[in-house]
C-alpha positions as CSV (number, residue, x, y, z in Angstrom):
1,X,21.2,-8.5,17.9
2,X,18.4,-8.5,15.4
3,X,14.9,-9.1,16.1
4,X,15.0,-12.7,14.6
5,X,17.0,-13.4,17.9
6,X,13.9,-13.0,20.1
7,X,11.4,-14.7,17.1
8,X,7.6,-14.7,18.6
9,X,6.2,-18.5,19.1
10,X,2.5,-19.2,18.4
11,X,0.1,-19.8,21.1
12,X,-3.4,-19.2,21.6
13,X,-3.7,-15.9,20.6
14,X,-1.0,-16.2,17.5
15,X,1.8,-14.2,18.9
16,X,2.8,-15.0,22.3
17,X,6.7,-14.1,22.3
18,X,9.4,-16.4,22.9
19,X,11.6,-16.7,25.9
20,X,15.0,-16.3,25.5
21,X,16.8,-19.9,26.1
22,X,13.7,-21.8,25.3
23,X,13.8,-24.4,22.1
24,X,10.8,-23.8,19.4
25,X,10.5,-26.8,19.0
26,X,9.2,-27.8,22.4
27,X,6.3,-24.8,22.4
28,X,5.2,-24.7,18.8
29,X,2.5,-28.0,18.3
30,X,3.2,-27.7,14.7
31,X,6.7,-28.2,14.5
32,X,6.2,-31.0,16.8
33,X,4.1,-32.8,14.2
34,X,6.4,-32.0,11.5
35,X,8.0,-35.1,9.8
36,X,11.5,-34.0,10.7
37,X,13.3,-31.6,12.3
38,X,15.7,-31.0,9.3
39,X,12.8,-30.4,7.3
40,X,11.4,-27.4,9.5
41,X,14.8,-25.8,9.6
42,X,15.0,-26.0,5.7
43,X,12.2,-23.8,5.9
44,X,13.3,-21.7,8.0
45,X,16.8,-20.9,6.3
46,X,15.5,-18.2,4.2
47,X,17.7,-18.2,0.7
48,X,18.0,-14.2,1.1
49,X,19.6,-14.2,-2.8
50,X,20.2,-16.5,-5.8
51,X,18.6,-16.6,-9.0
52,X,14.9,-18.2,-7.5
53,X,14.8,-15.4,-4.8
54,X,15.8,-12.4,-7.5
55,X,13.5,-13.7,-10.1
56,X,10.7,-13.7,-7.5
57,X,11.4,-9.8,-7.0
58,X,10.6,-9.0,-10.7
59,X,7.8,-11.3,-10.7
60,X,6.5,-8.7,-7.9
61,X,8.2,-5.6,-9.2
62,X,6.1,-5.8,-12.5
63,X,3.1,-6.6,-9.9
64,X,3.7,-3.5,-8.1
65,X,4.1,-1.9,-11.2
66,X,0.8,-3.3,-12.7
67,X,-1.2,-2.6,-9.4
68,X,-0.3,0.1,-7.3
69,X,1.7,2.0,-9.8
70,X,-1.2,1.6,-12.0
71,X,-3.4,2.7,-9.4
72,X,-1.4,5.6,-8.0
73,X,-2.0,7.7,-11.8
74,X,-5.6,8.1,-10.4
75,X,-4.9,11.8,-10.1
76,X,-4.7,11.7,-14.4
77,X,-8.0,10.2,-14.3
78,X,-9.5,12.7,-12.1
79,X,-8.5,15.6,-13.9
80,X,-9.7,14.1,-17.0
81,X,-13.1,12.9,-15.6
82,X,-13.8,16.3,-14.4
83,X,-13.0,18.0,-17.4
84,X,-14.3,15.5,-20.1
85,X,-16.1,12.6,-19.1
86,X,-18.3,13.4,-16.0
87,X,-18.1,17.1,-16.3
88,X,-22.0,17.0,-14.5
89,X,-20.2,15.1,-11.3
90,X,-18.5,16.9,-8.4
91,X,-14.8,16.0,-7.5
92,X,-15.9,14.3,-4.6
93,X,-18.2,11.8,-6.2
94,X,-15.7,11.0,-9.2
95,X,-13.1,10.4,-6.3
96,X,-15.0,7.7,-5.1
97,X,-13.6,5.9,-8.3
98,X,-10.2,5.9,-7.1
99,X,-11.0,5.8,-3.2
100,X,-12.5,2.8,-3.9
101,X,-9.7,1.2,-6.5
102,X,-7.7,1.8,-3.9
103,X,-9.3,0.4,-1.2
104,X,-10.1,-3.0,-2.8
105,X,-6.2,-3.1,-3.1
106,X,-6.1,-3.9,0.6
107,X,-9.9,-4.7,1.7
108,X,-9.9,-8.3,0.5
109,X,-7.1,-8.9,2.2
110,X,-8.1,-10.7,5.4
111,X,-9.6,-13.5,2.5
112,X,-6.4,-13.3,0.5
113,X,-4.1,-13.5,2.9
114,X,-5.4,-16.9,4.2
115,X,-5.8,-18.6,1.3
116,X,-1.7,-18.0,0.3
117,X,-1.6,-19.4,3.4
118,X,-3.4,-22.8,2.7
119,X,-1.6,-23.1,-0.5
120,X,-3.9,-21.3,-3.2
121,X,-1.8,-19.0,-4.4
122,X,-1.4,-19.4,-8.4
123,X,-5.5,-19.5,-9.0
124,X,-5.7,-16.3,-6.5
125,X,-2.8,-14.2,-8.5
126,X,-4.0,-15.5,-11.7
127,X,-7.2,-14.5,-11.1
128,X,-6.6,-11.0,-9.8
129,X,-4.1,-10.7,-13.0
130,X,-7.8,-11.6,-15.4
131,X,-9.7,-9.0,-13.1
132,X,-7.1,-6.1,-13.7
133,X,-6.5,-6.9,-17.8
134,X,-10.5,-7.1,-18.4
135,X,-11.2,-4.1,-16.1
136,X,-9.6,-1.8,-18.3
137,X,-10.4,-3.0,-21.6
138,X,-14.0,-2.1,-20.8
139,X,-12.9,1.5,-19.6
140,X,-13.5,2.3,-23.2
141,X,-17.0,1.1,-23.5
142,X,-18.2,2.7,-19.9
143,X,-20.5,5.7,-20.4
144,X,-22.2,6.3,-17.2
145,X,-21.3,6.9,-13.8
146,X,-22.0,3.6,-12.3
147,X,-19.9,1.7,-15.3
148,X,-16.8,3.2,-14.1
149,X,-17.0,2.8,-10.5
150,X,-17.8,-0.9,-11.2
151,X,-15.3,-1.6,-13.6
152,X,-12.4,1.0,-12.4
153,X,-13.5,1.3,-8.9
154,X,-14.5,-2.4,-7.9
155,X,-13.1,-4.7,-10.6
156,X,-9.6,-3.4,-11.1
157,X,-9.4,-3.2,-7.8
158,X,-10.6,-6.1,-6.6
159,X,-8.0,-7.6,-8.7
160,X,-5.4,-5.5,-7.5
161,X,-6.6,-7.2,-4.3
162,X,-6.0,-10.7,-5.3
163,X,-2.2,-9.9,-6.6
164,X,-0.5,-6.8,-4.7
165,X,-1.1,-8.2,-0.9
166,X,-0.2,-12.0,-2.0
167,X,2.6,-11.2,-3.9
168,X,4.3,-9.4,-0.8
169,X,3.6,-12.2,1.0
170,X,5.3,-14.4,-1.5
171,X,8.8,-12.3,-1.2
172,X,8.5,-12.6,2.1
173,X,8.8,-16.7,2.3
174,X,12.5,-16.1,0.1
175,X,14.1,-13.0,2.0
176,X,14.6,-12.2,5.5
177,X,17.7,-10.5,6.5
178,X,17.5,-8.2,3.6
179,X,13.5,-8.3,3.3
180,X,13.4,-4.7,3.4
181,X,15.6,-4.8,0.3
182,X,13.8,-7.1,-1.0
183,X,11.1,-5.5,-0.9
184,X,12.1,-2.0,-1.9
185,X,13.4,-3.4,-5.1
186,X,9.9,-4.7,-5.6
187,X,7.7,-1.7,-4.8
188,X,10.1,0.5,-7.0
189,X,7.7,-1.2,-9.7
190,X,4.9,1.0,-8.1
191,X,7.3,4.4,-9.2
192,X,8.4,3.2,-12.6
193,X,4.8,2.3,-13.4
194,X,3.5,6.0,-11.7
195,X,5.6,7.4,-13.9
196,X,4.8,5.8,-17.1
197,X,1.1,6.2,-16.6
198,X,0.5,9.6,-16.5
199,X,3.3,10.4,-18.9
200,X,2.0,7.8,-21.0
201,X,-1.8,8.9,-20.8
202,X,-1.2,12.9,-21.5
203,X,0.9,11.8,-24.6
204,X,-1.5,9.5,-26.1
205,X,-4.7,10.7,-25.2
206,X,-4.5,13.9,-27.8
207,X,-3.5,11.5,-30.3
208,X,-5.6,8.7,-30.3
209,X,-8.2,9.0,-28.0
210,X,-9.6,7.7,-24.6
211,X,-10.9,4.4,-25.8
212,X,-7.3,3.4,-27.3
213,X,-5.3,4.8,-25.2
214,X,-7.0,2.8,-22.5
215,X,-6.8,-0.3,-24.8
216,X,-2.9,-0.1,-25.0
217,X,-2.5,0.3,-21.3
218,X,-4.5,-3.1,-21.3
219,X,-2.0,-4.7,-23.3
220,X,0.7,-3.3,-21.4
221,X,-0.9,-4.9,-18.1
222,X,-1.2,-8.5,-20.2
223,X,2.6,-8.0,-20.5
224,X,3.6,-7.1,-17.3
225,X,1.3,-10.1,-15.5
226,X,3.0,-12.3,-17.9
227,X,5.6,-11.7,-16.3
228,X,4.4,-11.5,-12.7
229,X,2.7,-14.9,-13.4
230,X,6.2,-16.7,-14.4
231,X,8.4,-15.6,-12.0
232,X,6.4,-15.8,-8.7
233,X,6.1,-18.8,-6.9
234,X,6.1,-19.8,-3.1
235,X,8.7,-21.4,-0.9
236,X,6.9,-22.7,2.1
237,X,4.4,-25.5,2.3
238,X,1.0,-24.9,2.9
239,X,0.5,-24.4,6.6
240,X,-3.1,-25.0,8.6
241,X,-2.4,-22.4,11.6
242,X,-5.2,-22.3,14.3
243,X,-7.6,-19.4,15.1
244,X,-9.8,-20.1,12.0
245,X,-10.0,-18.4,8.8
246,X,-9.7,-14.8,9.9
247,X,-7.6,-15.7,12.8
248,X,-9.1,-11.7,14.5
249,X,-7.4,-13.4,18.0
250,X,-3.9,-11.8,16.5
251,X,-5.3,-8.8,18.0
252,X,-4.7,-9.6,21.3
253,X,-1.4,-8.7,20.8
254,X,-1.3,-4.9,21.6
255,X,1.7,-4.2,19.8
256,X,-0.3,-5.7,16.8
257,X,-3.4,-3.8,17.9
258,X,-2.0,-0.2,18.1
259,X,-0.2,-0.8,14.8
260,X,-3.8,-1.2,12.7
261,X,-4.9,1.3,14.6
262,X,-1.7,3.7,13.7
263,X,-2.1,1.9,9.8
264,X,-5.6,3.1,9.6
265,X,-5.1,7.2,10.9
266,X,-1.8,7.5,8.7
267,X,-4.1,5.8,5.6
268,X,-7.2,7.7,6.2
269,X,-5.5,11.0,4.6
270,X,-2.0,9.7,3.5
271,X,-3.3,9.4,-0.3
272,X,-5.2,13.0,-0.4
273,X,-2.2,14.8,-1.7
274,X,-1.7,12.3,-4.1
275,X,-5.4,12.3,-5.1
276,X,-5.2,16.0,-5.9
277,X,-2.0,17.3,-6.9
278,X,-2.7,17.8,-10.5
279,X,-6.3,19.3,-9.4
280,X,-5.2,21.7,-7.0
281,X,-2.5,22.7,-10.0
282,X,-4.7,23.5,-12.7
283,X,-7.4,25.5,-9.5
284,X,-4.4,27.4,-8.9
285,X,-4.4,28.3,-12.7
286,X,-1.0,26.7,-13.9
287,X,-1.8,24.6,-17.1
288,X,-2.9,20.8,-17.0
289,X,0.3,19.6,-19.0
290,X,2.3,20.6,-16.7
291,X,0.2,19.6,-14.0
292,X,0.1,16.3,-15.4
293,X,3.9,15.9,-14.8
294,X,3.3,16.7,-11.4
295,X,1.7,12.7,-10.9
296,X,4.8,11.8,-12.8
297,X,7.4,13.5,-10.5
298,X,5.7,12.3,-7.3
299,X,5.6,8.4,-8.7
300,X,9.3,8.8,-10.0
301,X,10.7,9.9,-6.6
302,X,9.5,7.3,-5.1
303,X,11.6,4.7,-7.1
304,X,14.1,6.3,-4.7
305,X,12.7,6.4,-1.5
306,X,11.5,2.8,-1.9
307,X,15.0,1.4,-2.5
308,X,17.1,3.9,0.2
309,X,14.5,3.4,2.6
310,X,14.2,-0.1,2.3
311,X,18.1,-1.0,2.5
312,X,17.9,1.5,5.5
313,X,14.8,0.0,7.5
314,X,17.6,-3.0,7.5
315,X,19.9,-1.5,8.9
316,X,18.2,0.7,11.9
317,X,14.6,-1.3,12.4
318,X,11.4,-0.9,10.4
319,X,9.0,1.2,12.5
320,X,12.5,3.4,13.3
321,X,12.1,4.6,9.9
322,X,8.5,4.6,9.4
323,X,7.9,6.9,12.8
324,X,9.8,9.7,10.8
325,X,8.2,9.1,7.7
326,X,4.8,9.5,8.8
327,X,5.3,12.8,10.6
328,X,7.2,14.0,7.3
329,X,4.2,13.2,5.2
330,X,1.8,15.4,7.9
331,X,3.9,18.0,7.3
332,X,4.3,17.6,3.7
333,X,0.3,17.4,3.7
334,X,0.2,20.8,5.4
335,X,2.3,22.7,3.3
336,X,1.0,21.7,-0.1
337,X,-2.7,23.3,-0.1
338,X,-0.2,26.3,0.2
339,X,1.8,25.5,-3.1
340,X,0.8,27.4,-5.8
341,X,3.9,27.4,-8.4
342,X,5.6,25.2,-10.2
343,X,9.0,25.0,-8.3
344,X,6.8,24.6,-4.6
345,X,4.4,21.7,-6.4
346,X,7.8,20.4,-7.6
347,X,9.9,19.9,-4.5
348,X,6.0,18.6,-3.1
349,X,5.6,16.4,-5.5
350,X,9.1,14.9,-5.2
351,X,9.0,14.7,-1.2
352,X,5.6,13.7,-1.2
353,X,6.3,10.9,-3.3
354,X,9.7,9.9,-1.4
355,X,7.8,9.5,2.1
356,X,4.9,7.9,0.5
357,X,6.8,4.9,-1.1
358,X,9.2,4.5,2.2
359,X,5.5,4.4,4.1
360,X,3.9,2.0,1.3
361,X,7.2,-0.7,1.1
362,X,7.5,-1.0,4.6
363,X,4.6,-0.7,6.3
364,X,3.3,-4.2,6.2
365,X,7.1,-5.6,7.2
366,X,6.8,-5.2,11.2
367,X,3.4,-7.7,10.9
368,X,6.3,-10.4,9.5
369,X,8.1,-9.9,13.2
370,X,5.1,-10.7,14.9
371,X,4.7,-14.2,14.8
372,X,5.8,-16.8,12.7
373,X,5.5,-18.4,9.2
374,X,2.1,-20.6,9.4
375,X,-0.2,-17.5,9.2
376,X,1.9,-15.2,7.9
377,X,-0.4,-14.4,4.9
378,X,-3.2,-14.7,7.1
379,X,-1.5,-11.5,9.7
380,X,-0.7,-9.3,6.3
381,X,-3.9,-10.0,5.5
382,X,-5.9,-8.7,8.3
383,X,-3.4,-5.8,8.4
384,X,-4.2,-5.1,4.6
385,X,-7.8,-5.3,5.2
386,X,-7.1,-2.3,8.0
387,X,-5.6,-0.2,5.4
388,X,-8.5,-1.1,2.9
389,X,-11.0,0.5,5.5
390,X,-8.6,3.2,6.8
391,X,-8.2,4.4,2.9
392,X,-11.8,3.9,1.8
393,X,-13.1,7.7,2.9
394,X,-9.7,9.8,2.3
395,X,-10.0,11.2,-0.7
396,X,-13.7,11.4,-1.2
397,X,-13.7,13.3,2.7
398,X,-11.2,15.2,1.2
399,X,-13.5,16.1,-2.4
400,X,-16.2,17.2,0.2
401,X,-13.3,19.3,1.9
402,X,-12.3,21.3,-1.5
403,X,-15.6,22.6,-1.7
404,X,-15.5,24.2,1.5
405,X,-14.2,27.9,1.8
406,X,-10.7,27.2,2.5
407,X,-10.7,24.8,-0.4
408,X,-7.6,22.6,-0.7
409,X,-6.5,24.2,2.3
410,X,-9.0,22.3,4.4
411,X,-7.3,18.9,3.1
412,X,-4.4,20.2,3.8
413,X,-5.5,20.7,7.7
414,X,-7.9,18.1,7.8
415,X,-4.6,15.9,7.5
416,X,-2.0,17.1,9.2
417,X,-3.2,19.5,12.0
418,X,-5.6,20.3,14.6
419,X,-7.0,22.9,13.2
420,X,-10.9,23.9,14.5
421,X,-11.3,26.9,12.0
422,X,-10.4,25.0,8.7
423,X,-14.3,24.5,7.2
424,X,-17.5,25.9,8.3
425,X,-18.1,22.4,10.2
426,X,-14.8,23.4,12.2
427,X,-15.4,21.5,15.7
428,X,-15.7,18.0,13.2
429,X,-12.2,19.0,11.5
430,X,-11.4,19.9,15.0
431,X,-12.3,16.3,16.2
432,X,-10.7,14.8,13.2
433,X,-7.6,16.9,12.2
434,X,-4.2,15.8,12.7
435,X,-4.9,12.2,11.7
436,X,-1.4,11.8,10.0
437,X,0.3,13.3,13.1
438,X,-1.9,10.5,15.3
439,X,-1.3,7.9,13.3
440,X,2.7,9.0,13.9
441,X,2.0,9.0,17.6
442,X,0.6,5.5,17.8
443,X,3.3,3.8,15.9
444,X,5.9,5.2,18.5
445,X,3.6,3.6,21.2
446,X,3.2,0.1,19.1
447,X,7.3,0.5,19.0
448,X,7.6,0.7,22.2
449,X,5.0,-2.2,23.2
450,X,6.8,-3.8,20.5
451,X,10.4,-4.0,22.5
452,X,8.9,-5.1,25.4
453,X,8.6,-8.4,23.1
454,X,11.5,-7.9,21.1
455,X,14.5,-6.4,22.6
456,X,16.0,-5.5,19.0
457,X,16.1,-2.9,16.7
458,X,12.3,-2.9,15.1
């Protein structure tokens, strides 16, 4: 029995469950006021394949591709900031350029989310497509601190914003019994594109410089929103769900409620490896072209773990997989700081990166079991805007952690363990270590409060 037997009806608060037995049609108002039955269970038989639903995964894998896998090459960036660009900046302060690229990716997601869900969807993606294509063509021309938080921090971001959570949204209305699939397939474009940035970047760079290296990525991006633009398009009609715009009463639901909260821990330090791979590589006095690679091996593995991980979470339950995940990335976050060759940052890199993709295609497919199709943008939303807040601080926390005495060794701690000796602040990286590992620990419980609900694999 899957958990689409014992599918949640919307009452008050969004996401009381339904009773097994019971028609839909008698409890939900909205299907009452439908013009027909037949119509409402049209909408409800998801295709799950064909050419419309297939052609709506590459529309989103060259989204992923141009958003997250864009974004996740941050680490290139960092290295070369610090070495070239803004050598009179600490680590910390140029990671707010990144921490805050990859924030917007999720923040404006409680906005986003509810206007898919009232129909304006094309103007939102096409939009955020604009943002992300003008963003880095003025890269080039930025010369001061505050021109590349604004245009790499805040305006590719922001339009990362208006595409990535909207176009996971959008696979959602075509796929349900093989959504995680689906959407593995999808977020593979997030590896293939974290490969091809940094590889891309270290090769051109030397040979024609910052400003047009940066100006061919742009073109790439105008080629893969092209794309993305063509292919994606919504299945189910505009829906006007009750609870307002924000609709913050689906947090009533504690299974919904411990799950932000679990979202936000495992976010707040998730990315910190990531963000400093190639750094802690070249501090550890191995050369930056191979560090560079590093980014490149942790993107490409992922293409994997998105796609096994995906087809599995289908087969044993979402949050089954994810619980696992999570506690492999807290360990994984341990035991880098203490990597310091090339085959240990390897089989990191390639771990980190599996973990990390399983974590970033699934983690927003339990909020689709939670209640129904009228606000389904509107629930991905809010739980996008948790992970915008929850990712915010990581990395430049964790800057402010590398200068410490321990170094990258108090990242590593500060994420994964409860460790009260880690800094010379060690009661506050006593209070705050182990987030990952907490995180881990509150998914199990939203799990469990989850099968009280839905007695199911989830």
């Amino acid at each position: 029995m899957n958990a689409e037997d014992y599918w949640p009806v919307r009452s008050e608060d969004g996401l009381n469950e339904k009773v097994p037995g019971e028609m839909d049609v008698k409890e939900d108002p909205e299907l009452q006021s439908s013009p027909s039955s037949e119509s409402s269970a049209n909408e409800d038989e998801f295709p799950d394949g064909g050419f419309r639903a297939w052609a709506v995964v590459l529309g989103a894998f060259w989204t992923f591709f141009a958003t997250s896998g864009y974004l996740t090459s941050w680490g290139v960036f960092q290295v070369y900031y610090q070495q070239v660009k803004l050598l009179h900046f600490s680590p910390s302060q140029i990671a707010w350029i990144g921490s805050v690229a990859r924030c917007m990716i999720f923040l404006p997601g409680v906005f986003v989310g509810r206007l898919v869900d009232v129909g304006i969807f094309r103007a939102t993606f096409a939009l955020g497509s604009l943002l992300i294509i003008v963003g880095t063509f003025l890269i080039p021309v930025c010369t001061l601190f505050w021109h590349f938080l604004l245009c790499q921090g805040f305006m590719i971001g922001l339009g990362c914003g208006l595409t990535y959570g909207p176009c996971i949204t959008i696979v959602t209305h075509w796929w349900k019994r093989r959504r995680g699939l689906a959407l593995g397939m999808a977020s593979s474009g997030s590896a293939i594109g974290g490969i091809f940035f940094p590889v891309a970047l270290r090769n051109i760079l030397p040979k024609l410089g910052f400003n047009w290296t940066l100006r061919i990525v742009g073109f790439i991006l105008v080629f893969a929103f092209s794309i993305a633009n063509l292919c994606l398009a919504r299945r189910l009609p505009p829906r006007k769900a009750a609870g307002g715009f924000f609709g913050l009463r689906v947090f009533r639901n504690a299974a919904f409620a411990v799950y932000a909260l679990s979202s936000f821990f495992t976010l707040f330090d998730a990315f910190n490896a990531g963000a400093f791979l190639t750094s802690s590589a070249v501090s550890y006095g191995l050369s930056s072209n191979i560090a560079f690679y590093f980014v490149a091996m942790h993107n490409g593995s992922s293409f994997f773990g998105a796609v096994a991980f995906g087809s599995l979470s289908d087969r044993l339950g979402t949050m089954n997989v994810l619980i696992p995940t999570i506690t492999a990335i807290g360990v994984i976050t341990i035991v880098w700081p203490f990597c310091g060759t090339v085959p240990s940052l390897s089989v990191i890199s390639v771990l980190y990166g599996i973990t990390l993709s399983a974590f970033g295609s699934l983690s927003l497919l339990p909020i689709a079991a939670m209640g129904g199709t009228e606000d389904l943008g509107r629930r991905m939303g809010i739980m996008n805007t948790v992970f915008g807040i929850g990712t915010l601080c990581g990395a430049p926390l964790g800057g402010l952690l590398v200068s410490t005495s321990l170094g990258y060794k108090a990242v590593g701690y500060f994420s994964g363990e409860f460790m009260p000796h880690c800094s010379p602040n060690g009661w506050f990286n006593g209070f705050l270590g182990g987030v990952i590992f907490l995180g881990a620990i509150l998914l199990a419980l939203a799990r469990f409060l989850a099968m009280a609900r839905i007695r199911a694999k989830f």
